[in-house]
BANU-14153 format. One record per residue (C-alpha): residue number from 0; chain; residue in one letter; x, y, z. Coordinates in steps of 0.001 Angstrom, whole numbers. Layout:
<nodes>
NUM | A | A | X | Y | Z
...
</nodes>
This chain:
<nodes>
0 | A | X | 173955 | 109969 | 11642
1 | A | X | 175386 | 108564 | 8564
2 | A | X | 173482 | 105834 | 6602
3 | A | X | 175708 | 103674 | 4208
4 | A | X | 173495 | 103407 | 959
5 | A | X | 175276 | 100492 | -1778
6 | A | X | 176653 | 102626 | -4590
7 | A | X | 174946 | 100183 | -7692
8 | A | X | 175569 | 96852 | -8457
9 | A | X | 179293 | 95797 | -9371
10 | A | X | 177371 | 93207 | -11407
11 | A | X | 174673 | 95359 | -13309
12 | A | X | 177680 | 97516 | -14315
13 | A | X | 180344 | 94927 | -15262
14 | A | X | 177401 | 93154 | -17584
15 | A | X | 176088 | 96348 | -18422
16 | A | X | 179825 | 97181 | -19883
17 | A | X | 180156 | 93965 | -21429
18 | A | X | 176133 | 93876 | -23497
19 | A | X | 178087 | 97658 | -25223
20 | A | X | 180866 | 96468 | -26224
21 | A | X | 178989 | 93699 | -27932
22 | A | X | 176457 | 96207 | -29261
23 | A | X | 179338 | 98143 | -30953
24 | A | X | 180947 | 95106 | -32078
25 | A | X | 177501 | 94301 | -33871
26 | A | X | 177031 | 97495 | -35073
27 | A | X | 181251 | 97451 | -36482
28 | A | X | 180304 | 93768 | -37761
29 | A | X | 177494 | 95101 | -40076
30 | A | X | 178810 | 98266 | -41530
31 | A | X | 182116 | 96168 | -42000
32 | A | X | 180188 | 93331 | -44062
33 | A | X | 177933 | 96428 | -45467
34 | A | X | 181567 | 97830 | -46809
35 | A | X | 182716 | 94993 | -47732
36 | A | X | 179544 | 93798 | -49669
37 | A | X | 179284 | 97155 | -51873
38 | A | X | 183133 | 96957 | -52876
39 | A | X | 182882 | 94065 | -53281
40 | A | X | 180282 | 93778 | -55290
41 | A | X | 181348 | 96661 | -57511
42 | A | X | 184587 | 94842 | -57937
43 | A | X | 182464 | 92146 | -59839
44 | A | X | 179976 | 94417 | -61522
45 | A | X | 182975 | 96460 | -63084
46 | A | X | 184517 | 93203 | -63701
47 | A | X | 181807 | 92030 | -65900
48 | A | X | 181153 | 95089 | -67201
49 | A | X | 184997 | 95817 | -68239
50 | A | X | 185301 | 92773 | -69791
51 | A | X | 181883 | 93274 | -72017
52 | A | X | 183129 | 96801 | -72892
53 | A | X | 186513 | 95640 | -73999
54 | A | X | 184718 | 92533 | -75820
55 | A | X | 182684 | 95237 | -77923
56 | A | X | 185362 | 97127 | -78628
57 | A | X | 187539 | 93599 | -79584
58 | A | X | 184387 | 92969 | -82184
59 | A | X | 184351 | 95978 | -84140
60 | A | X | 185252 | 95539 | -88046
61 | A | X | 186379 | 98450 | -90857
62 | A | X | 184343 | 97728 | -94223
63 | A | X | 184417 | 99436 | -96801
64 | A | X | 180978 | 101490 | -96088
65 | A | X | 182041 | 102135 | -92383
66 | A | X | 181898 | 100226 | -89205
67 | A | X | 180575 | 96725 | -88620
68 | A | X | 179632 | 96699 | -85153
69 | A | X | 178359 | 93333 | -83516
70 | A | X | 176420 | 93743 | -80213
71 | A | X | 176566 | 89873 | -79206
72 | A | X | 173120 | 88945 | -77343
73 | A | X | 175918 | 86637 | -75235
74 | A | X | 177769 | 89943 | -73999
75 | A | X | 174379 | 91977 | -72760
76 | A | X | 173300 | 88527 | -71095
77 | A | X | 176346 | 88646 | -68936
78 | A | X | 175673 | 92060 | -67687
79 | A | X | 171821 | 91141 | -67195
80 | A | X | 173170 | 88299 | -65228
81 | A | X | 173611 | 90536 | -62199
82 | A | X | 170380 | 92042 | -61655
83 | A | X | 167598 | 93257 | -63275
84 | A | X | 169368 | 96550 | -64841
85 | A | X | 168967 | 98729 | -67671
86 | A | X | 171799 | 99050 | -70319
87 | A | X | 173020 | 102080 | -71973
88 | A | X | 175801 | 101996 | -74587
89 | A | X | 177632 | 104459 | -76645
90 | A | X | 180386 | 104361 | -79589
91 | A | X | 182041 | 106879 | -80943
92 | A | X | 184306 | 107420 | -84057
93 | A | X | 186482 | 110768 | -83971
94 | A | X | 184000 | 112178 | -81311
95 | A | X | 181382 | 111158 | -83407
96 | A | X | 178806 | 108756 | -82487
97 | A | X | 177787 | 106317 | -84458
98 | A | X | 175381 | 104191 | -82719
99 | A | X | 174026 | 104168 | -79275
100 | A | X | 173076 | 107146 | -76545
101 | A | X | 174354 | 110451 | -77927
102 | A | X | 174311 | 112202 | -74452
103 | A | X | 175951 | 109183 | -72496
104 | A | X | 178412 | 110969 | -70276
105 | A | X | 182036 | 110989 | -71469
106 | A | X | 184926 | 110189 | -69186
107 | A | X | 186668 | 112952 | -67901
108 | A | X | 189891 | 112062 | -69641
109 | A | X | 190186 | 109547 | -72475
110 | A | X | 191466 | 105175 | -71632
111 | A | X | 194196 | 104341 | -72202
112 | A | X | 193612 | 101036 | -74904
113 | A | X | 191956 | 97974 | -74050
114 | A | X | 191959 | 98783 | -69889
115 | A | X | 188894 | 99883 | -68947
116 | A | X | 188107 | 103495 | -67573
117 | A | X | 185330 | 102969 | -64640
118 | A | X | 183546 | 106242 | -63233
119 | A | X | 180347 | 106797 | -61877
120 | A | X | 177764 | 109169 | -63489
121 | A | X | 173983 | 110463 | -62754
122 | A | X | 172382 | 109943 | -66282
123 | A | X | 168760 | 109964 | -66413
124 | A | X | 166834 | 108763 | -63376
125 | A | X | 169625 | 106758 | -62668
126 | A | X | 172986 | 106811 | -61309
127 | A | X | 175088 | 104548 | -63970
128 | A | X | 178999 | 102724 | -63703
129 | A | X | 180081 | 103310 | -66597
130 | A | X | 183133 | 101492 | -68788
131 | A | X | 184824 | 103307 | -71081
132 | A | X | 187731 | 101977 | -73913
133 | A | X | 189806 | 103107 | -76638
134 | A | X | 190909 | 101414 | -79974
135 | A | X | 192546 | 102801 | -83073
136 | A | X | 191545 | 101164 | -86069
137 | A | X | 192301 | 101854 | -89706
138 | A | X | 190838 | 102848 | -92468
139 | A | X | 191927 | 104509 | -96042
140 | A | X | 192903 | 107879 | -94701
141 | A | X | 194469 | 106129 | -91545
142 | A | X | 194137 | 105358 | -88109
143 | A | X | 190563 | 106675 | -86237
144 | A | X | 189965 | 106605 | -82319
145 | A | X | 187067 | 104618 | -81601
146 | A | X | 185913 | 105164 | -77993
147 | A | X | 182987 | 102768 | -76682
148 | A | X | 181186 | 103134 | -73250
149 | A | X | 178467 | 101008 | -71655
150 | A | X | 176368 | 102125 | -68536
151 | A | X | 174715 | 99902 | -66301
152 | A | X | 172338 | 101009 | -63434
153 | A | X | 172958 | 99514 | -59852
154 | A | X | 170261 | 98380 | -58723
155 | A | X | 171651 | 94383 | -58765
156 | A | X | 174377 | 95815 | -57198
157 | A | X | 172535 | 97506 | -54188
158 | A | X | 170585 | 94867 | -53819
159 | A | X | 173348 | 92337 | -53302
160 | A | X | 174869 | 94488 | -50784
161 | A | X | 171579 | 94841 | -48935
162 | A | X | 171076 | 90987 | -48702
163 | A | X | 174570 | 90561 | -47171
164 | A | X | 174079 | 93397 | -44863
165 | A | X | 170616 | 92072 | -43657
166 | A | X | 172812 | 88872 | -42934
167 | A | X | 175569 | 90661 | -41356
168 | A | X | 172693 | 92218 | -39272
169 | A | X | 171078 | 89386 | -38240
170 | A | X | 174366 | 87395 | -37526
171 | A | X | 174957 | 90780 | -35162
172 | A | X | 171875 | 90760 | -33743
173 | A | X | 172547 | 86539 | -32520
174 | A | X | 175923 | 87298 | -32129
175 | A | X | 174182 | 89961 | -29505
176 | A | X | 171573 | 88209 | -27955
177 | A | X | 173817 | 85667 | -27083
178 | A | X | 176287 | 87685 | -25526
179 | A | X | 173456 | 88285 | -23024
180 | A | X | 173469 | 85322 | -21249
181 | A | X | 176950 | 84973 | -21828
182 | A | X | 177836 | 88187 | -20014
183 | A | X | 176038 | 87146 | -16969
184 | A | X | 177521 | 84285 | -16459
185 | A | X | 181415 | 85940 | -16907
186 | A | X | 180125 | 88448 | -14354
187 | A | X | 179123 | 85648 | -12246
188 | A | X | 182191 | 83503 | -12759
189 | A | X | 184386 | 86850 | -11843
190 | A | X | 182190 | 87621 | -8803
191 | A | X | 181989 | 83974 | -7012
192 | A | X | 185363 | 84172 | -5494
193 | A | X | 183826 | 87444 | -3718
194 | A | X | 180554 | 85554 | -2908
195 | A | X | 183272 | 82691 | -1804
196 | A | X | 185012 | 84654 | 480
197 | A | X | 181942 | 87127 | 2080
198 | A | X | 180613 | 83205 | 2934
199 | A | X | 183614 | 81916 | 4450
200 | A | X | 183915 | 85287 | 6737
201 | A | X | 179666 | 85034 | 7453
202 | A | X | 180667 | 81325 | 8543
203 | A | X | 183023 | 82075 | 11661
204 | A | X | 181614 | 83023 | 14968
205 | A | X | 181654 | 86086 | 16806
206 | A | X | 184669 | 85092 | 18657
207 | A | X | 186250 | 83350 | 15601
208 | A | X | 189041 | 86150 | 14981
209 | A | X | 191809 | 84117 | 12964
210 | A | X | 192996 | 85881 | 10101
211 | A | X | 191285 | 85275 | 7318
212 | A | X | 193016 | 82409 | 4781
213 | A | X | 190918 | 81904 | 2013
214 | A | X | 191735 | 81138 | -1264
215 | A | X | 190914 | 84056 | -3362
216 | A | X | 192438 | 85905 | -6802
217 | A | X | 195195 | 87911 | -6619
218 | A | X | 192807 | 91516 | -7287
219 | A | X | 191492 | 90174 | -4046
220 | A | X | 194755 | 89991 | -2238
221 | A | X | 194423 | 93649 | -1073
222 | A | X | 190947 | 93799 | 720
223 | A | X | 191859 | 90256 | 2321
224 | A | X | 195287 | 92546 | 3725
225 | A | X | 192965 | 95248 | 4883
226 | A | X | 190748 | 92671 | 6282
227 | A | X | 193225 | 90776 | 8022
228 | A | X | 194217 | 94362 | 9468
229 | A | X | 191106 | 95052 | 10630
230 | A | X | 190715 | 91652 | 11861
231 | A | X | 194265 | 92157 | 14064
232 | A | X | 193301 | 95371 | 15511
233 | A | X | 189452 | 94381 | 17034
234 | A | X | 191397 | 91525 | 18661
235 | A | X | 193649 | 93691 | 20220
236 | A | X | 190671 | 96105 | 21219
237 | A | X | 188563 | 93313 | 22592
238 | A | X | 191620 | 91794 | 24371
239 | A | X | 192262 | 95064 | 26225
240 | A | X | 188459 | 95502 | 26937
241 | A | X | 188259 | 92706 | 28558
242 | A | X | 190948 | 92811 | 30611
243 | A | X | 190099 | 96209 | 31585
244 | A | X | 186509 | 95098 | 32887
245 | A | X | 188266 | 92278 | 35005
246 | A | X | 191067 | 94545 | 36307
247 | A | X | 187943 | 97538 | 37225
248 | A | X | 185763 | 95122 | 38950
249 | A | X | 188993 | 94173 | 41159
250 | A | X | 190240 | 97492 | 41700
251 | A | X | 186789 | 98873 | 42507
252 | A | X | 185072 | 96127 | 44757
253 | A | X | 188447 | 95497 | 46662
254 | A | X | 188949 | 99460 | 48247
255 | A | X | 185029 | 99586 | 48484
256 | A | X | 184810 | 96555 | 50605
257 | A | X | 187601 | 97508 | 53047
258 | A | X | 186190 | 101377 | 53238
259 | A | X | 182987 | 99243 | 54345
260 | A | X | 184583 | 96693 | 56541
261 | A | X | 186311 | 99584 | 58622
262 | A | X | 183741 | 101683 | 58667
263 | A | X | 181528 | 98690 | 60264
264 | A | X | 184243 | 98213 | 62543
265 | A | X | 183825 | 101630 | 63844
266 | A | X | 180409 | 101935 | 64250
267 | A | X | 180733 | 98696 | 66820
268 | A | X | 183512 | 101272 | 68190
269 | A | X | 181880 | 104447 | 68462
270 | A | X | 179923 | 105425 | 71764
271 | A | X | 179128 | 108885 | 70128
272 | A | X | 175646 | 108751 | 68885
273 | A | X | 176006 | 111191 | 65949
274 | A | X | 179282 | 109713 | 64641
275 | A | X | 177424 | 106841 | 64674
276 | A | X | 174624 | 108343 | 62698
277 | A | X | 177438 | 109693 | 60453
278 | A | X | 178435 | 105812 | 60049
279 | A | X | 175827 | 104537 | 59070
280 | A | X | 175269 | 107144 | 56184
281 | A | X | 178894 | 106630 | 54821
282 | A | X | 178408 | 102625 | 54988
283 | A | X | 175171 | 103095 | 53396
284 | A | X | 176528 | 105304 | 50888
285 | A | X | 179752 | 102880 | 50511
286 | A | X | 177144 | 100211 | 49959
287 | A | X | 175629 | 101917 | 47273
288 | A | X | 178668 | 102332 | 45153
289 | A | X | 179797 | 99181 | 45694
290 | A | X | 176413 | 97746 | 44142
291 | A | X | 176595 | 100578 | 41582
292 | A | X | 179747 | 99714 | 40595
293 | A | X | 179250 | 95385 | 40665
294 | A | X | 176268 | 95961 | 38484
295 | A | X | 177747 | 98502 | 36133
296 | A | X | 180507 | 96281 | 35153
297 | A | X | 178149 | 93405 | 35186
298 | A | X | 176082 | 94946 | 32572
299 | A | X | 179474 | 96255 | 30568
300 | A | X | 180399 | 92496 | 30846
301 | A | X | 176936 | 91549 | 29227
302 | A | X | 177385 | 93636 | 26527
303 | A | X | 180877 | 92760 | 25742
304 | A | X | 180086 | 88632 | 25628
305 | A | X | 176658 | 89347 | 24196
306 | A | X | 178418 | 90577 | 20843
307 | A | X | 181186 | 87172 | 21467
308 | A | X | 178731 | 84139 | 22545
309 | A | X | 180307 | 81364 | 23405
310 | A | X | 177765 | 78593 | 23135
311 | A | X | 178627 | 75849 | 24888
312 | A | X | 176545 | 73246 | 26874
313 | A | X | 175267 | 74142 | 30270
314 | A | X | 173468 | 72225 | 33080
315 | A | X | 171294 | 75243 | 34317
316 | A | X | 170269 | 73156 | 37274
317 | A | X | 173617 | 73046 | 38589
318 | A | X | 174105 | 76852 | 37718
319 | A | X | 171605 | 77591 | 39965
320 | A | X | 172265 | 75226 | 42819
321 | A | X | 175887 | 77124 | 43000
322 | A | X | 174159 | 80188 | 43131
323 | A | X | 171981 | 79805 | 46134
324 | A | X | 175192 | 78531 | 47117
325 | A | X | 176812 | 81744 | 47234
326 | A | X | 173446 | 83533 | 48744
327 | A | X | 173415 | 81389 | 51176
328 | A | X | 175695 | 84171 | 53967
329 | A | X | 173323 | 86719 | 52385
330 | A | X | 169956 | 85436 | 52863
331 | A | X | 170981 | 84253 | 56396
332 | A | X | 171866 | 87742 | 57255
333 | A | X | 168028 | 88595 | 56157
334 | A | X | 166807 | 86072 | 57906
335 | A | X | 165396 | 84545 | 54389
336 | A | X | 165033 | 81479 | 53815
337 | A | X | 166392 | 80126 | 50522
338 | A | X | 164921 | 76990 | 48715
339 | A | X | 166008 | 74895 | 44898
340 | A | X | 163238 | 73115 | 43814
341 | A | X | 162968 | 71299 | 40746
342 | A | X | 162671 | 68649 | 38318
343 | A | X | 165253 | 66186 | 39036
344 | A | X | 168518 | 65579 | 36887
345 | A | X | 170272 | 67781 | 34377
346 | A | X | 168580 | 70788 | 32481
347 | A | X | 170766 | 70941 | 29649
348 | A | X | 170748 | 74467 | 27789
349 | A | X | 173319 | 75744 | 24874
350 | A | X | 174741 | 79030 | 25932
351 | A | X | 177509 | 81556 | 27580
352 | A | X | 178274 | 80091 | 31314
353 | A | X | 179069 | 83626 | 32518
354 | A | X | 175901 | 85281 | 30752
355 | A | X | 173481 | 82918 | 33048
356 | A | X | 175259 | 83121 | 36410
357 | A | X | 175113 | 86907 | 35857
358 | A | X | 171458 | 86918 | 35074
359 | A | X | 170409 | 83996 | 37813
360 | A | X | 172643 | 85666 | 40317
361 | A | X | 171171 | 89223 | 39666
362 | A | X | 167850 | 87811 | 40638
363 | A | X | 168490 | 85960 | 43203
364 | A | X | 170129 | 88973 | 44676
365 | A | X | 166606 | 91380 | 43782
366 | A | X | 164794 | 88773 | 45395
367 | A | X | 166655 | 88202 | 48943
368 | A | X | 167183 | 92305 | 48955
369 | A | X | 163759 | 93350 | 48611
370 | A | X | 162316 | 90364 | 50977
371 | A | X | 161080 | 90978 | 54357
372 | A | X | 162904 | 88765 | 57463
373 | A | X | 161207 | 85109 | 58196
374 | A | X | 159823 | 84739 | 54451
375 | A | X | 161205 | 82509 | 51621
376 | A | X | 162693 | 82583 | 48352
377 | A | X | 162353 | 79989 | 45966
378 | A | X | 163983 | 78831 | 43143
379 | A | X | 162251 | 76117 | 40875
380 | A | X | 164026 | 74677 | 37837
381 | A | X | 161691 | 72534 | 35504
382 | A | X | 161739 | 71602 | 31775
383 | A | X | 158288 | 72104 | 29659
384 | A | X | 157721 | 72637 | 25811
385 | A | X | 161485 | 72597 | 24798
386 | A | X | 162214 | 75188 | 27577
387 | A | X | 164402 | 75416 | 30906
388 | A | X | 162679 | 77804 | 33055
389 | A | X | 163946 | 78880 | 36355
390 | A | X | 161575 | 80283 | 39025
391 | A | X | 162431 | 83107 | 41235
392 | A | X | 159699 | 83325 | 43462
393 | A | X | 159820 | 85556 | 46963
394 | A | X | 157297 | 86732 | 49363
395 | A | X | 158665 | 90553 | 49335
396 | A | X | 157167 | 93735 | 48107
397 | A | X | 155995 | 93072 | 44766
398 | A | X | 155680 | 95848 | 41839
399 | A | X | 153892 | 98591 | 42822
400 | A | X | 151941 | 98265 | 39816
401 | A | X | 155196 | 98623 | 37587
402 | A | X | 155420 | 96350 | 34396
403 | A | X | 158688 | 94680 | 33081
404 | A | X | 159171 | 97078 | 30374
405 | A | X | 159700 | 99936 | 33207
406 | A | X | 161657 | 97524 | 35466
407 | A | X | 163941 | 96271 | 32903
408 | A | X | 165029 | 99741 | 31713
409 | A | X | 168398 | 100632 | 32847
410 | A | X | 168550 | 102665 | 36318
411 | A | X | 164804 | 102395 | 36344
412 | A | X | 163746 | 101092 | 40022
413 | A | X | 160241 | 100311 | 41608
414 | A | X | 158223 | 103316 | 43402
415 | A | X | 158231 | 101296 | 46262
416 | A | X | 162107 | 100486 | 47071
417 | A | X | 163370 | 103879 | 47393
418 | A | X | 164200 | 102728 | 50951
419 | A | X | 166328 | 100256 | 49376
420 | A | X | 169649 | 99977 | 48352
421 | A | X | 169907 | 99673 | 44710
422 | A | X | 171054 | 100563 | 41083
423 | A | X | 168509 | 100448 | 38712
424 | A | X | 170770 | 98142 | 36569
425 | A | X | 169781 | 93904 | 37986
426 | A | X | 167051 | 93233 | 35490
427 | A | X | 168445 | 95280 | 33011
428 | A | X | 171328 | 93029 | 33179
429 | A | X | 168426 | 89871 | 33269
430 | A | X | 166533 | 90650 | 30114
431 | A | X | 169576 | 91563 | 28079
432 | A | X | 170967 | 88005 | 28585
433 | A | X | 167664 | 86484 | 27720
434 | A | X | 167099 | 88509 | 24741
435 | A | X | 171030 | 88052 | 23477
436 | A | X | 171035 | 83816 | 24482
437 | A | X | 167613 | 83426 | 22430
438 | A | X | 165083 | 83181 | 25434
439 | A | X | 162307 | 85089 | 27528
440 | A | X | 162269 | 87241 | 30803
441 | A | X | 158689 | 86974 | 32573
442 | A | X | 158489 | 89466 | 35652
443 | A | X | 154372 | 89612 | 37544
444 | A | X | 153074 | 89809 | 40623
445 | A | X | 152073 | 86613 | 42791
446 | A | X | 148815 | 86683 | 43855
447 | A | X | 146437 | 83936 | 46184
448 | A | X | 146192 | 83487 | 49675
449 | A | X | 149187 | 80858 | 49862
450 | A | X | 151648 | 82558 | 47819
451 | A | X | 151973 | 85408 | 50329
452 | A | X | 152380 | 88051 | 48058
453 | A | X | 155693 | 89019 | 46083
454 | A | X | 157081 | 88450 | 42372
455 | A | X | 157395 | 86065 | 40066
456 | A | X | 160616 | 86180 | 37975
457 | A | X | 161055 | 83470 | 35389
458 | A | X | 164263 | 83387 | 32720
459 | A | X | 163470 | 80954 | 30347
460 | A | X | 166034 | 79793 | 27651
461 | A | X | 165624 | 76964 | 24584
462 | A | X | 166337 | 73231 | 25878
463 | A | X | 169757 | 71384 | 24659
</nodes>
């Protein structure tokens, strides 16, 4: 036996799918800002730091004892405007140098001019950006190359890329935590038409078969074809089901009945005492599959309209008065007699019409069958406690001790009917109705001096 087990959540998966991509559009938003914020602020620092190398350089003087260099307080307060770094500086005239940090790395090839060489250079403890820039200037044997070079730790410069990154970070981080709630409602906006639809289907009846016209997305268009499909085909199945239980129950009873009626007919004939013997057994047996097969397709019929209930208002008081109608041959035959008793007026009850003649008629039949000649059966119809209850009451040979459970099993019968002809399948057929048109099946033995023995059969469904 196969058991269909739900493969995950559609949901789960679509928001799961939707909280990644906005984790990895977090995590691309902060090392995008954290790239961003480190060229960027490089691009200033080398700005700043350019533009104080090349103002140096701009400052120098030829005397006539050497060099008159001027290191402005104005130009090292510009580069200590980014951070709290340490300075390094270096000039040299014809390789030589004249004033600052001897072993201040050198660029790997010279500047050209003014325009500032940048390059980056472990020095120290540190790791410096240093500026490097040419100048000629002259002096009484000529031009010299002057080179001058200032270093600047970057430490300012880390530390303004950290603070935007931490803000990139934390605008991630919202940016995540509200895609959260976000994503589940999308999934639940994408999902409702499917919660839409499953309602509209769980709305119809079981004998609402219509194709199904709903208003739904076109991604839905295809499982609302194969629906529609299915839809088409159980009609057709249930269509030719049903017409097959009405055209067996013809085609069975009818051939049975005459087989019976001839039979009969020659046993009044017959002079021969064991043809007649042989008579008897065939009617009997004739009998017997003519019950067999009433109640069979009985119960088939049960189980077809049990799964398509049509609920529809129904006077169970008149139901039952045009059952005893149709006993009435039958219990004469028996010499029964058959009494309605009741409240008076309608007993309204919401159900299938066919469903409770079956069921009333199949015990009313059990009851006449198993009653002995000269005794009555009654059947009382009263209202109590938001109930319709109808009586079946007889004076025959009660149940051997059997409870319902037993009895109502199918082609379970009584230890004490064997005599009897019989299928096993009446209160089968009883309890199945009460059970599928939301009511009770009561089955016990009478007992007291002026009930005269028997059972007590009560079908019980809700009050309209």
């Amino acid at each position: 036996m196969k058991v269909f087990l739900p493969n995950g959540s559609l949901r789960a998966k679509l928001v799961l799918q939707l909280l990644v991509v906005a984790a990895v559009l977090a995590v691309l938003l902060y090392f995008t800002v954290r790239t961003t914020a480190d060229r960027a602020a490089e691009a200033t620092q080398d700005a700043i730091l350019g533009a104080a190398t090349t103002s140096i350089a701009e400052q120098l003087r030829a005397t006539e004892d050497g060099v008159d260099v001027d290191l402005a307080y104005a130009t090292f307060s510009m580069l200590g405007a980014i951070g709290q770094d340490r300075l390094f500086y270096r000039i040299d005239i014809e390789g030589q140098t004249v004033t600052g940090y001897e072993d201040l790395p050198l660029p790997d090839s010279p500047p050209a001019g003014l325009a500032a060489t940048f390059y980056t250079s472990p020095y120290l403890d540190a790791n410096l950006r240093i500026a490097a820039v040419s100048r000629s200037m002259t002096f009484d044997k000529g031009p010299v190359p002057v080179l001058v070079m200032i270093g600047q730790t970057r430490q300012g410069q880390a530390a303004i890329a950290d603070s935007l990154a931490n803000r990139a970070a934390l605008v991630g981080l919202g940016f995540f935590l509200l895609a959260v709630p976000l994503s589940l409602l999308s999934a639940g906006s994408v999902f409702n038409p499917i919660n839409r639809l499953a309602e509209a289907v769980g709305r119809r009846g079981p004998r609402d078969l219509r194709p199904v016209r709903h208003p739904a997305p076109r991604e839905l268009a295809p499982l609302i074809g194969a629906l529609n499909g299915f839809v088409a085909r159980l009609r057709g199945a249930l269509s030719q089901t049903e017409t097959f239980i009405a055209e067996a129950a013809h085609h069975i009873r009818t051939p049975l009945s005459t087989v019976r009626a001839q039979a009969e007919i020659a046993l009044r004939q017959s002079d021969d005492e064991a043809t007649r013997v042989r008579l008897r057994s065939m009617i009997r047996g004739v009998e017997t599959s003519a019950r067999s097969a009433s109640q069979l397709l009985d119960h088939a019929m049960v189980l077809y309209r049990s799964d398509q209930l049509e609920r529809v208002p129904v006077d169970l008081s008149q139901v039952v008065r045009n059952v005893a109608r149709a006993f009435e041959p039958t219990a004469e035959l028996k010499e029964v007699t058959l009494v309605v008793t009741g409240d008076d007026g309608a007993m309204m009850t919401q159900g299938d019409p066919l469903l409770i003649e079956a069921a009333l008629r199949n015990l009313l039949d059990n009851a006449i069958k198993y009653s002995a000649p000269e005794t009555e059966v009654r059947m009382d119809v009263t209202r109590a406690d938001g109930t319709v209850r109808v009586s079946v009451l007889d004076q025959g040979r009660g149940l051997s001790g059997a409870s319902l459970a037993e009895l109502s099993q199918r082609f379970t019968r009584g230890g004490n009917v064997g005599d009897v002809v019989g299928s096993g399948l009446g209160l089968t057929i009883v309890a199945e109705v009460a059970t599928a048109l939301g009511g009770q099946f009561d089955l016990r033995e009478r007992t007291g001096l002026q009930s005269g023995g028997g059972t007590c059969a009560s079908f019980i469904l809700p009050a309209l």
